[in-house]
ZAVEX-708647 format. One record per residue (C-alpha): residue number from 1; residue in three letters; x, y, z. Coordinates in Angstrom, 3 decimals, padded with zeros to 6 digits. Layout:
ZAVEX-708647
<r seq="NUM" type="Ala" x="X" y="Y" z="Z"/>
...
END
This chain:
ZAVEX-708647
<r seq="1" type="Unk" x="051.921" y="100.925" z="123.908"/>
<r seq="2" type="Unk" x="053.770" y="101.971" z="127.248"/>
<r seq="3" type="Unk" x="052.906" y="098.585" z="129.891"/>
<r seq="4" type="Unk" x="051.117" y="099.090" z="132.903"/>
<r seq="5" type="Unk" x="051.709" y="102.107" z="135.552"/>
<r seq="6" type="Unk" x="054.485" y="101.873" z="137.404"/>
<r seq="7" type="Unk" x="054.975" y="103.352" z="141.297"/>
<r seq="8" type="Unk" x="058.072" y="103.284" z="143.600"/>
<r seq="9" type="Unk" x="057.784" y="104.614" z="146.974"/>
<r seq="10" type="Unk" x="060.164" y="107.443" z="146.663"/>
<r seq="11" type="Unk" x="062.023" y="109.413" z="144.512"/>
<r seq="12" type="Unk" x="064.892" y="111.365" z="145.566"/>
<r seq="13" type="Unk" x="067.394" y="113.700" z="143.134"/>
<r seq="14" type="Unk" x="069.098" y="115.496" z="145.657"/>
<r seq="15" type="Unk" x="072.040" y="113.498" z="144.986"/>
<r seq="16" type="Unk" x="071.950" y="114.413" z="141.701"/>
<r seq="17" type="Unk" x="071.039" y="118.297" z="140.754"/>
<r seq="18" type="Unk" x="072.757" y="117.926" z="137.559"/>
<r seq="19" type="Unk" x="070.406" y="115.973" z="136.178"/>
<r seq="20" type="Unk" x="067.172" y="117.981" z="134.838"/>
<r seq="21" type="Unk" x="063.912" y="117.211" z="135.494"/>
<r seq="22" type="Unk" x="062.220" y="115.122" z="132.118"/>
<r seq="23" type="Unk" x="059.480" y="112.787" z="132.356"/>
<r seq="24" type="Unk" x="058.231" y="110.306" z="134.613"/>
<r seq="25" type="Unk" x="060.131" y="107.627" z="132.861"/>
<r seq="26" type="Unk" x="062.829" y="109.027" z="135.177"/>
<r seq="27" type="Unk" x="063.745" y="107.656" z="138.174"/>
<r seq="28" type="Unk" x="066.935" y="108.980" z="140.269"/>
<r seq="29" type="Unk" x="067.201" y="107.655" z="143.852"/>
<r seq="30" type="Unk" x="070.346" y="108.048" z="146.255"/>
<r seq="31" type="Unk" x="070.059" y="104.363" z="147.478"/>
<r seq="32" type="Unk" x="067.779" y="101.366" z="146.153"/>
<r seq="33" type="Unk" x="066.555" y="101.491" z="150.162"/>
<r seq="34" type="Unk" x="064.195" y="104.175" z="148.903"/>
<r seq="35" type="Unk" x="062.739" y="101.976" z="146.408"/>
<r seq="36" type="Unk" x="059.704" y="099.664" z="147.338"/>
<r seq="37" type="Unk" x="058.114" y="097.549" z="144.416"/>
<r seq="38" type="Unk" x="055.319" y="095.378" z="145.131"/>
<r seq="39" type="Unk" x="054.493" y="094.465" z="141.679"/>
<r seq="40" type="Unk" x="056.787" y="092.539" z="139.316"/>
<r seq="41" type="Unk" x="058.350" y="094.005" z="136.696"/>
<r seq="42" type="Unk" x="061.081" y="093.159" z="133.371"/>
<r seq="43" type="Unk" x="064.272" y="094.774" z="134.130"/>
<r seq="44" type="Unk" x="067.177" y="095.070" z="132.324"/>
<r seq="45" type="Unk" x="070.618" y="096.406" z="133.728"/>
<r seq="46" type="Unk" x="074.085" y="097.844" z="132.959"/>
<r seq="47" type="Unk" x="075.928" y="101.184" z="132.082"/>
<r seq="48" type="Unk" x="074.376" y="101.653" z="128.344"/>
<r seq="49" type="Unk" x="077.273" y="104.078" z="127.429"/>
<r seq="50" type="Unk" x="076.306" y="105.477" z="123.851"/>
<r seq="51" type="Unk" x="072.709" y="103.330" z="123.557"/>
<r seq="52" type="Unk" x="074.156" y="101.769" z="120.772"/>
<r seq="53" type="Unk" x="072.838" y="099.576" z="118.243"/>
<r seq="54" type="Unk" x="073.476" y="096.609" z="120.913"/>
<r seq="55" type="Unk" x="071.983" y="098.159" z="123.888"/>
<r seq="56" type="Unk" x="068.742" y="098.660" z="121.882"/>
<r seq="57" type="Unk" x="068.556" y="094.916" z="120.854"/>
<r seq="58" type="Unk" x="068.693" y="094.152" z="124.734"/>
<r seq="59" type="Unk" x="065.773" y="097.228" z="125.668"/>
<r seq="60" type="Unk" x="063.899" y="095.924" z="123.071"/>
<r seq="61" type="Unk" x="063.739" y="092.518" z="124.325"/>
<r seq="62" type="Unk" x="063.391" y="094.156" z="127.900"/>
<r seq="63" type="Unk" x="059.901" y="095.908" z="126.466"/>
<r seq="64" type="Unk" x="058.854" y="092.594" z="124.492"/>
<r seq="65" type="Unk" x="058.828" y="090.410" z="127.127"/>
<r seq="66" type="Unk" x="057.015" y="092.797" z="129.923"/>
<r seq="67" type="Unk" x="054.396" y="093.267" z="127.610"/>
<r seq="68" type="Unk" x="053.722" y="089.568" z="126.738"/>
<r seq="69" type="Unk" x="053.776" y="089.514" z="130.180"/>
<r seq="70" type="Unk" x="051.365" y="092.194" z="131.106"/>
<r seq="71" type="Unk" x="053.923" y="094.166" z="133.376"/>
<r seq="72" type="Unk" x="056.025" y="097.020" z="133.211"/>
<r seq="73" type="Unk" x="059.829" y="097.530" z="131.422"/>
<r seq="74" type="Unk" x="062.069" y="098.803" z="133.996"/>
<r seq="75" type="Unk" x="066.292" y="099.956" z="132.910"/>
<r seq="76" type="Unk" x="068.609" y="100.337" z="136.040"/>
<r seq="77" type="Unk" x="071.702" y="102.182" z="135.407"/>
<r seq="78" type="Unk" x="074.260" y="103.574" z="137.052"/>
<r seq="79" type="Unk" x="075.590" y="107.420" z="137.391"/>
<r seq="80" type="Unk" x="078.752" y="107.775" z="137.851"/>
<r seq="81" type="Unk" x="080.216" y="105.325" z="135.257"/>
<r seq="82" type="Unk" x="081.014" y="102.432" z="137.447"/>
<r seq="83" type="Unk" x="084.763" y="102.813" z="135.705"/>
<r seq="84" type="Unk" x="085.349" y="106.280" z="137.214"/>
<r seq="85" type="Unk" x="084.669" y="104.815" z="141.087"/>
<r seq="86" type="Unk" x="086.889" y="101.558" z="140.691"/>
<r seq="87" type="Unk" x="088.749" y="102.471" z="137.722"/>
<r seq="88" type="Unk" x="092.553" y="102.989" z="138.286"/>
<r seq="89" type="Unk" x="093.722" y="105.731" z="139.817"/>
<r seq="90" type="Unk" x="094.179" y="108.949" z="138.751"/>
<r seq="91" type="Unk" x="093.339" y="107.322" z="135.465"/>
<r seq="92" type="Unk" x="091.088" y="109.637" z="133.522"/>
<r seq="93" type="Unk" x="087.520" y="108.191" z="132.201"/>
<r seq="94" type="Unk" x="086.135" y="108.851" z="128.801"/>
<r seq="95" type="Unk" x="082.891" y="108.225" z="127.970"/>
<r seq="96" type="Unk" x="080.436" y="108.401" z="125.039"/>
<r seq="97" type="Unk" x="077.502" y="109.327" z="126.571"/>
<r seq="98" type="Unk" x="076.893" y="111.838" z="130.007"/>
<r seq="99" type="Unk" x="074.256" y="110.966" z="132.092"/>
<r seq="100" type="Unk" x="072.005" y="113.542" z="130.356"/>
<r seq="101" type="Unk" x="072.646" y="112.444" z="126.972"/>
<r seq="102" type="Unk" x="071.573" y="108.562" z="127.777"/>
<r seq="103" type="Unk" x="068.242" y="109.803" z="129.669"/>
<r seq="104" type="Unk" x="067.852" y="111.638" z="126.250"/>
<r seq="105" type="Unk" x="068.362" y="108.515" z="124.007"/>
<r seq="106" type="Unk" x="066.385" y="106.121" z="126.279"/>
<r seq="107" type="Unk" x="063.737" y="108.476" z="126.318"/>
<r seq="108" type="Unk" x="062.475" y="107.136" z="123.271"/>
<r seq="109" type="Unk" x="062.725" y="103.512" z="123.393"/>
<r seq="110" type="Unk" x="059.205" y="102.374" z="124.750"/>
<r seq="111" type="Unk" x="060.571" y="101.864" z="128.467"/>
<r seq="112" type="Unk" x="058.470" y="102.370" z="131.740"/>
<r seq="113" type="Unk" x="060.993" y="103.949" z="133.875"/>
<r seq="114" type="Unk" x="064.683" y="104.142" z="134.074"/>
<r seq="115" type="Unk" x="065.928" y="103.893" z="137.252"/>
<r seq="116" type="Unk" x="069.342" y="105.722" z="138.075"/>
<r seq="117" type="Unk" x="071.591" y="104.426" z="141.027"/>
<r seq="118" type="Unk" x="074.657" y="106.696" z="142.313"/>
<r seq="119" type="Unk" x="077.396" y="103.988" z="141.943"/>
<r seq="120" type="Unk" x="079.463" y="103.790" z="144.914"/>
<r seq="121" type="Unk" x="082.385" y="102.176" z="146.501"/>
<r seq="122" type="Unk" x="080.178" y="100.350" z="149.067"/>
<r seq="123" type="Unk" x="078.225" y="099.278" z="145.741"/>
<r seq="124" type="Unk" x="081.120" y="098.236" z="144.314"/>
<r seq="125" type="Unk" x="082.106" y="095.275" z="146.840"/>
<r seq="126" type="Unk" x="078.932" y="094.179" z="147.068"/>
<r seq="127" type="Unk" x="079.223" y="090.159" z="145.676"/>
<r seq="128" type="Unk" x="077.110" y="089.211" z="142.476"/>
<r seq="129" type="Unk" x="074.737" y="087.143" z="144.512"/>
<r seq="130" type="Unk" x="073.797" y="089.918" z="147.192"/>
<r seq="131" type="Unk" x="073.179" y="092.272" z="144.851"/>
<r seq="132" type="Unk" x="071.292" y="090.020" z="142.755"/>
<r seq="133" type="Unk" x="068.746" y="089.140" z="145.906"/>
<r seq="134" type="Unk" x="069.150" y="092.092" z="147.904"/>
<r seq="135" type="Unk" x="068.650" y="094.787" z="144.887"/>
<r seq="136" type="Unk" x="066.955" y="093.311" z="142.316"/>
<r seq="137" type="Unk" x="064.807" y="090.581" z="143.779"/>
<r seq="138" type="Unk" x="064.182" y="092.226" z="147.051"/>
<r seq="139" type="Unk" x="063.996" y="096.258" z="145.958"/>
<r seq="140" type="Unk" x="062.784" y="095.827" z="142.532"/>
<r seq="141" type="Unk" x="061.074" y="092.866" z="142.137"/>
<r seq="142" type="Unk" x="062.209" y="091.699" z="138.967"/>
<r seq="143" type="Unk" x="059.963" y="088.789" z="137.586"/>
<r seq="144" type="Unk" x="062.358" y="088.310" z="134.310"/>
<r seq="145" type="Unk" x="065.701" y="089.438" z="133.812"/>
<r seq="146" type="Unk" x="066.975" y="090.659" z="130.435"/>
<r seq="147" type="Unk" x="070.749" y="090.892" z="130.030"/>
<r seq="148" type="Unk" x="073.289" y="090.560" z="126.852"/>
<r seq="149" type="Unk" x="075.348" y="087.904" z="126.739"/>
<r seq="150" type="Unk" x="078.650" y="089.875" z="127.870"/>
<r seq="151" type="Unk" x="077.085" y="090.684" z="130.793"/>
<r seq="152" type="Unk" x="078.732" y="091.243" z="133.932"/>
<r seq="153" type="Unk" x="077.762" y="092.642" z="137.503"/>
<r seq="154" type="Unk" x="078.691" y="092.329" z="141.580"/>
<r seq="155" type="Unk" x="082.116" y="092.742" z="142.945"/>
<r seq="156" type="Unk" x="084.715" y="091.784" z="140.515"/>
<r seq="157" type="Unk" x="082.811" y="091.528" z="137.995"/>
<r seq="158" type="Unk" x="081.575" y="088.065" z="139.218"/>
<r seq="159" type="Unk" x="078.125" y="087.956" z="137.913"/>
<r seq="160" type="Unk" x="078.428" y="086.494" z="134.673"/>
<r seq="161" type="Unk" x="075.376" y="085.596" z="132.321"/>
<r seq="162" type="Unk" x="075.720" y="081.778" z="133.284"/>
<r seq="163" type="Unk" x="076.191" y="083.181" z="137.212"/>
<r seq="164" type="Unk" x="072.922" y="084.936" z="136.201"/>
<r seq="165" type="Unk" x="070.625" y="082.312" z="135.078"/>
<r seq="166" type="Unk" x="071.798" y="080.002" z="137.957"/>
<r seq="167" type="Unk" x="070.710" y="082.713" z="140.544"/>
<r seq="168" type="Unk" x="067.864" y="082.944" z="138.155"/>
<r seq="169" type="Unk" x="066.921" y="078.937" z="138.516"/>
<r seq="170" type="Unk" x="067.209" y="079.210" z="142.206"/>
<r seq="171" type="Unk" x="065.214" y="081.608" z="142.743"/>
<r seq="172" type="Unk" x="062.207" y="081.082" z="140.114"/>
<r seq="173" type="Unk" x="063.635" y="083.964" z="138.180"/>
<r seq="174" type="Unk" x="063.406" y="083.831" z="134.267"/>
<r seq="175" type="Unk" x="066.771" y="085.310" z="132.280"/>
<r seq="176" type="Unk" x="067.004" y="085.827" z="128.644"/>
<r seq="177" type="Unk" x="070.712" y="086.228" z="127.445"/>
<r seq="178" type="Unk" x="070.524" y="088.374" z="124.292"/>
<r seq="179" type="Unk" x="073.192" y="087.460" z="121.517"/>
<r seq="180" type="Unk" x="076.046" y="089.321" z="120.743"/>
<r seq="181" type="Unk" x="074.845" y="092.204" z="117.755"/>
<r seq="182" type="Unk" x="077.363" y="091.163" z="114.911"/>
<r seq="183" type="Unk" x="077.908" y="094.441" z="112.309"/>
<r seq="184" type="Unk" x="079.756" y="093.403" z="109.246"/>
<r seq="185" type="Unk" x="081.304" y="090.688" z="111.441"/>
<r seq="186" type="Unk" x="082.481" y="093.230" z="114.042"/>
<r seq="187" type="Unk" x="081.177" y="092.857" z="117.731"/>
<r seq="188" type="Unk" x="079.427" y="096.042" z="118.292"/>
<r seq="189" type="Unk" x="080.334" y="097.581" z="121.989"/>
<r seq="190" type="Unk" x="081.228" y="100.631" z="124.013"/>
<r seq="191" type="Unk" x="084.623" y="099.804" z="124.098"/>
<r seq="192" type="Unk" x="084.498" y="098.878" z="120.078"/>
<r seq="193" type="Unk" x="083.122" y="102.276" z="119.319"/>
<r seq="194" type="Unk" x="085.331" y="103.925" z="121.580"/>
<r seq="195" type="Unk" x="088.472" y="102.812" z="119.691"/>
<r seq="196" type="Unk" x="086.875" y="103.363" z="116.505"/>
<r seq="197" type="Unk" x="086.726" y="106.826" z="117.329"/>
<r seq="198" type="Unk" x="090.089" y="107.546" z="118.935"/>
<r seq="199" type="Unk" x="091.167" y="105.554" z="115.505"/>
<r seq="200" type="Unk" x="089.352" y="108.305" z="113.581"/>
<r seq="201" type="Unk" x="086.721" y="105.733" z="112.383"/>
<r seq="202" type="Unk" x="083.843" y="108.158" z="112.500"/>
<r seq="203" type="Unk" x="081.893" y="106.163" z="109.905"/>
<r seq="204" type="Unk" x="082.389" y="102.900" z="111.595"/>
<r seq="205" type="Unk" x="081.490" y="104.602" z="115.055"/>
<r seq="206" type="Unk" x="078.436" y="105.754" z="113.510"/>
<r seq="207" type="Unk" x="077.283" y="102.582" z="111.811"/>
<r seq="208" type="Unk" x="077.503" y="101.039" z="115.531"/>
<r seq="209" type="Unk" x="075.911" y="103.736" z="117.112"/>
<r seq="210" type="Unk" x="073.088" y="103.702" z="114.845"/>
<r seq="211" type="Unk" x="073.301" y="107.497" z="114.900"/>
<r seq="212" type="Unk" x="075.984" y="110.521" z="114.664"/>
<r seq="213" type="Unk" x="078.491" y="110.367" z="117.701"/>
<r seq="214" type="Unk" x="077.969" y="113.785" z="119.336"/>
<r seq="215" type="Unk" x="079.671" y="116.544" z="121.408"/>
<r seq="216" type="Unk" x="078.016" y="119.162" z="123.465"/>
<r seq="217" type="Unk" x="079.220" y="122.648" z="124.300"/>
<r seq="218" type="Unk" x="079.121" y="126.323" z="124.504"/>
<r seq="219" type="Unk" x="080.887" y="128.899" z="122.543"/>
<r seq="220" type="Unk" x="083.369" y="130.642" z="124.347"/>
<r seq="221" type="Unk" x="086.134" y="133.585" z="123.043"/>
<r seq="222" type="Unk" x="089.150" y="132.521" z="120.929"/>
<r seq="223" type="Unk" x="091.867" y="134.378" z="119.841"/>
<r seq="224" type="Unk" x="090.198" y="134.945" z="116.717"/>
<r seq="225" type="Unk" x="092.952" y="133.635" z="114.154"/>
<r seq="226" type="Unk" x="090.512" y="131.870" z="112.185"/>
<r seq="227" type="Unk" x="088.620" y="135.179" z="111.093"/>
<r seq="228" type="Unk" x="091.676" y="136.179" z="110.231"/>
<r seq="229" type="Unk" x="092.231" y="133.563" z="107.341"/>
<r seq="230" type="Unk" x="088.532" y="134.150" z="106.517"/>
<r seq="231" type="Unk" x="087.421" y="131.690" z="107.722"/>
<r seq="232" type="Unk" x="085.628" y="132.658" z="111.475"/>
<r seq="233" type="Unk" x="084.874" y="129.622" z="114.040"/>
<r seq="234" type="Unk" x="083.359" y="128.989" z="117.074"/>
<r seq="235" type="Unk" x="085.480" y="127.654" z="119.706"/>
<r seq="236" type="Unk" x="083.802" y="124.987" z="121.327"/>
<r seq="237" type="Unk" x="083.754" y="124.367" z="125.156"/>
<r seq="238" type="Unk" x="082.543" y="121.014" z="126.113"/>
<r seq="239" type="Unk" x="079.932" y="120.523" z="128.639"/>
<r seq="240" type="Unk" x="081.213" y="117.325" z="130.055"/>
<r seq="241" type="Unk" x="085.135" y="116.807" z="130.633"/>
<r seq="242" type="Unk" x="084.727" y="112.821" z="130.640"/>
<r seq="243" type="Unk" x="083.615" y="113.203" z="126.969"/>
<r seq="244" type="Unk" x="085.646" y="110.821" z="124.422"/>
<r seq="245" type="Unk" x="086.579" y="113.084" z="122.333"/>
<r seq="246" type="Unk" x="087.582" y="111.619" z="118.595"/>
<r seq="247" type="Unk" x="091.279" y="111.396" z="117.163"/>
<r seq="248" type="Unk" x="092.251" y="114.982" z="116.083"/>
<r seq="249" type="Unk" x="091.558" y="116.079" z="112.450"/>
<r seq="250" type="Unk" x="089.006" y="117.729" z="110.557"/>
<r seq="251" type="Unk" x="085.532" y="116.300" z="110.776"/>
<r seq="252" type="Unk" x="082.530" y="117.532" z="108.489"/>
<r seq="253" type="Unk" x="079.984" y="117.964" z="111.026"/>
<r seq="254" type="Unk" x="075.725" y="119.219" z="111.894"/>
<r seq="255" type="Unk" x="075.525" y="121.589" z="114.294"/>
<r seq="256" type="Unk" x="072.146" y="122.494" z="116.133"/>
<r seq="257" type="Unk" x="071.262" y="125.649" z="117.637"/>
<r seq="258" type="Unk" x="068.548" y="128.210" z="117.259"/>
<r seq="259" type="Unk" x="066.212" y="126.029" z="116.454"/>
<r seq="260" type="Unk" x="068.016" y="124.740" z="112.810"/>
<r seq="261" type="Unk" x="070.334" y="122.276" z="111.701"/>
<r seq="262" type="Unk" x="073.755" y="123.751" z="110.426"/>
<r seq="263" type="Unk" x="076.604" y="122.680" z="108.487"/>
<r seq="264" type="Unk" x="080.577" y="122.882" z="108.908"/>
<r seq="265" type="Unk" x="084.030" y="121.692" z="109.470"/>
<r seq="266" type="Unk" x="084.989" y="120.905" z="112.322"/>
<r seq="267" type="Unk" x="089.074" y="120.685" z="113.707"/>
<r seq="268" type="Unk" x="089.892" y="118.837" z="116.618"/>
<r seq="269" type="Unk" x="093.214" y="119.339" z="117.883"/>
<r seq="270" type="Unk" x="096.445" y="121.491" z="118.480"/>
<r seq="271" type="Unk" x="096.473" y="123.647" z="115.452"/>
<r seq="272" type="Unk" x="100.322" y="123.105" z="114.501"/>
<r seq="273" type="Unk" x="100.575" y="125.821" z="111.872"/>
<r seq="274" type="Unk" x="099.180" y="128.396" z="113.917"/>
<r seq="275" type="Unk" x="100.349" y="128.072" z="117.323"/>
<r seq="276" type="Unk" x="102.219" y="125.935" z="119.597"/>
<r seq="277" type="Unk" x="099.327" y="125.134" z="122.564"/>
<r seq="278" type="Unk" x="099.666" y="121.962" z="124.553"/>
<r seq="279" type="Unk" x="095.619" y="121.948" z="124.688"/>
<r seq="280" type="Unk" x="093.123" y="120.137" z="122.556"/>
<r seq="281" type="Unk" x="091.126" y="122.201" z="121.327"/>
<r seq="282" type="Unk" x="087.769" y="122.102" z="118.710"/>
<r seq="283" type="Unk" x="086.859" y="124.623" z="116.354"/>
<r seq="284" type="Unk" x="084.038" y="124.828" z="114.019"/>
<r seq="285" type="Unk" x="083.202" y="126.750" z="111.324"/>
<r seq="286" type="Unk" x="079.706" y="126.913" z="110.445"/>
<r seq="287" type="Unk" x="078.760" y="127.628" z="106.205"/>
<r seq="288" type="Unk" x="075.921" y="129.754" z="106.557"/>
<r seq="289" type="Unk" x="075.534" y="131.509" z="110.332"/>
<r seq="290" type="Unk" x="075.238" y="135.418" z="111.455"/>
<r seq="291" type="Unk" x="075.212" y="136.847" z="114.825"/>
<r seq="292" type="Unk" x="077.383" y="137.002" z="117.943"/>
<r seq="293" type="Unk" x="077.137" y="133.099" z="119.011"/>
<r seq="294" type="Unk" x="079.251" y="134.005" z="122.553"/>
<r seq="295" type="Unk" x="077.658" y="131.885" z="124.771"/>
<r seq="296" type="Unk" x="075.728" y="129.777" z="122.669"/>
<r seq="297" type="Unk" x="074.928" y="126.039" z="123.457"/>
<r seq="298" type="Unk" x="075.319" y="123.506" z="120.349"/>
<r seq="299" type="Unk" x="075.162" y="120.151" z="119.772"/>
<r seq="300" type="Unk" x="077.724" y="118.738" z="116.975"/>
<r seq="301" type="Unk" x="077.209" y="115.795" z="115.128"/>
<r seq="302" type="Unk" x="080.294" y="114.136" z="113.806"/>
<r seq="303" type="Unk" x="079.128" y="112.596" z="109.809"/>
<r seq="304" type="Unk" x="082.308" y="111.803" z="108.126"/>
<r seq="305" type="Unk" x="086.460" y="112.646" z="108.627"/>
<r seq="306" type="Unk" x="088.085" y="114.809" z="105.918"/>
<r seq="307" type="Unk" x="092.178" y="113.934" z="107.089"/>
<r seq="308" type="Unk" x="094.546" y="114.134" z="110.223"/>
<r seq="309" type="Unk" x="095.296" y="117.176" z="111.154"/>
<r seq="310" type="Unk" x="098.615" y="119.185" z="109.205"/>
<r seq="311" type="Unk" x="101.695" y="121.356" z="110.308"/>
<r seq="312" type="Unk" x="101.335" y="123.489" z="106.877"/>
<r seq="313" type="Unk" x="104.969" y="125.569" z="105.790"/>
<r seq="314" type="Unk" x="103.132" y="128.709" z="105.975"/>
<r seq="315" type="Unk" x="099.530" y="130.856" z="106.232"/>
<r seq="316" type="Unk" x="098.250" y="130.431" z="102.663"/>
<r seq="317" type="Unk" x="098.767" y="126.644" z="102.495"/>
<r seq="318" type="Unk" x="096.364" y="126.318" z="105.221"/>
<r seq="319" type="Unk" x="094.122" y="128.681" z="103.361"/>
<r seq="320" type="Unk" x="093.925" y="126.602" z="100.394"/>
<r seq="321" type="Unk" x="093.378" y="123.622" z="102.300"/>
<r seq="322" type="Unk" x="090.510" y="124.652" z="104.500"/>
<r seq="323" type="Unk" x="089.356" y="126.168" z="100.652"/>
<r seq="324" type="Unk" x="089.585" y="122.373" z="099.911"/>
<r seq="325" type="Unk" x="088.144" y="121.135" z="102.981"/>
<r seq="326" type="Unk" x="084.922" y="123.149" z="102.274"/>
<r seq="327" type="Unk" x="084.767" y="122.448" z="099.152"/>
<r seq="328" type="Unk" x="085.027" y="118.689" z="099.503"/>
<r seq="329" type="Unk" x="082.565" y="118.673" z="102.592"/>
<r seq="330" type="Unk" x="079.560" y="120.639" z="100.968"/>
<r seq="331" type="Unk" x="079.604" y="118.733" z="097.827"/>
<r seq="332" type="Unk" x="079.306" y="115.409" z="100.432"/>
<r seq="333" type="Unk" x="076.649" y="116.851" z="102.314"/>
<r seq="334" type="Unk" x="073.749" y="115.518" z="100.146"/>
<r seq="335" type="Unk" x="075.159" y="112.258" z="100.631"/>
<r seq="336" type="Unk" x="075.560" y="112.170" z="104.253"/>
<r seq="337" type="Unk" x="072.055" y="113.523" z="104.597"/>
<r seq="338" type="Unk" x="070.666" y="110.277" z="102.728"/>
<r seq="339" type="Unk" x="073.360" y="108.226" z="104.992"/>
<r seq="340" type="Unk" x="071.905" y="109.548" z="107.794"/>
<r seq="341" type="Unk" x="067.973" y="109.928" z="107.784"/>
<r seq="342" type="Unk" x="066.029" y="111.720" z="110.452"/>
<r seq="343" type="Unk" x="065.549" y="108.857" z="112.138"/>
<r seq="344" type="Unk" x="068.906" y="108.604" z="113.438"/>
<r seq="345" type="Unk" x="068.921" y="112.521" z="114.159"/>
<r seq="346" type="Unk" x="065.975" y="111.918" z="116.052"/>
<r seq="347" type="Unk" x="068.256" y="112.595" z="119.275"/>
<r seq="348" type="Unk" x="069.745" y="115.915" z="117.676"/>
<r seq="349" type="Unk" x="068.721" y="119.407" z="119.258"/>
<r seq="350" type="Unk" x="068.100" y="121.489" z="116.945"/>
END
């Protein structure tokens, strides 16, 4: 049961047209000024990148506590990734998540509005305890404070938990400090899931996640080798450039479009036997499909790996691989369904 209304005084998305419009949950604003909250409310902070298993232990809290407390759940993050303004430069940023895709996933966790900040460099130097009075005392009126335990804002990253719940005693503010989420002994993280995927640990990524890792893109014209070994795919142009993309191989994957979920290999990477491009680039074939899919937008869900990626000696020992590949992915298919229910595709378009 959502918690009581919630109002701010205005709403502004002009500093962000890329993100579409969705529910009311949403709230984009170009500067915390615009935001006047009279009423108190439970907030919880940080970047969420991936809304993984952790993250949800933390909004879950969030929701528990504003509605033992009769007031509503409130989730400030921040758009760009805080690591792409003070990150180092000319340092590329790879995320899980885009913007879009965490609005997507938070849309069904029981919140009362997500508030989205543009993260800036004048943000950036702001010290723990300014923005700690100035932003979330002053503009949002935050009764209690829900953070995890690794927890970290303000300049430097000065605001610590303890720094937290000492700004929290002084000012009459209660903090709850949520526990590190332990998965078969691993600390579950952005940054853990991040390497588990550039390690090729899709399974591992996944079990942190609490869902498929995804990628999002549109079909765009290959050089059509891969028709040529019978095997046609559709070349795959991601929609956001600061995607993480996985370590290169061949992933059995679900693909959504046109309303259905598909099946299919995916390959992620150079293509050594074929050609000698410097690019990245992913490929999927898709078992059963017809049509022209030019243009298309899918959604690809990354189940399980198959192997690295392989300079073959010629055409028809690819051939019998990807033969292999297929064969080895559709009889695992059942399986991966059960693995993963439709709970966890809950955040798949179809």
């Amino acid at each position: 049961m959502p918690g009581p209304s919630i109002r701010f005084q205005s709403v502004l998305r002009s500093s962000m047209p890329h993100l579409p419009e969705r529910s009311p949950l949403v709230i984009v604003v170009s500067h915390l000024d615009e935001l006047t909250r009279r009423e108190p409310v439970a907030l919880t902070l940080g970047t969420f990148d991936g809304v993984h298993r952790g993250h949800r232990r933390i909004i879950e809290r969030t929701v528990a506590v504003a509605r033992d407390a009769g007031i509503p759940s409130v989730l400030m993050t921040f758009d760009p990734h805080p690591r792409e303004v003070i990150g180092r430069q000319g340092d590329p940023t790879y995320l899980l998540t885009s913007i879009d895709e965490r609005m997507t996933l938070l849309d069904g966790l029981e919140l009362d509005a997500c508030v989205v900040l543009p993260f800036t460099r004048d943000l950036s130097v702001l010290d723990a305890e300014t923005f700690f009075e100035e932003y979330l005392l002053r503009r949002l009126n935050a009764s209690h404070i829900v953070v995890g335990v690794d927890h970290a804002f303000g300049k430097g990253r000065s605001g610590s938990a303890p720094e937290l719940q000492r700004l929290g005693q002084k000012h009459g503010i209660d903090i709850s400090v949520v526990s590190q989420l332990l998965v078969e002994g691993i600390k579950v993280s952005s940054t853990t899931i991040r390497n588990a995927l550039l390690s090729g640990a899709i399974r591992q990524a996944n079990l942190f996640l609490g869902r498929p890792y995804a990628l999002r893109g549109i079909v765009v014209r290959g050089d059509g080798v891969g028709s040529t070994l019978g095997f046609p795919t559709a070349n795959i142009e991601l929609t956001d450039d600061n995607k993480l993309l996985p370590r290169s191989g061949v992933y059995i994957v679900a693909v959504g479009f046109d309303g259905n979920r598909h099946y299919g290999i995916m390959n992620i990477g150079r293509r050594p036997t074929l050609s000698k491009q410097m690019h990245i680039s992913v490929e999927v074939h898709i078992f059963i499909t017809s049509g022209n899919l030019y243009g298309q937008s899918m959604q690809i869900a990354l189940l399980d790996r198959l192997r690295d990626e392989i300079r073959f000696e010629n055409r028809e020992q690819l051939i019998g691989q990807i033969q292999t590949d297929i064969a080895f992915a559709k009889e695992r298919i059942p399986k991966l369904e059960t693995d993963y229910n439709n709970e966890q595709f809950s955040f798949f378009k179809e």
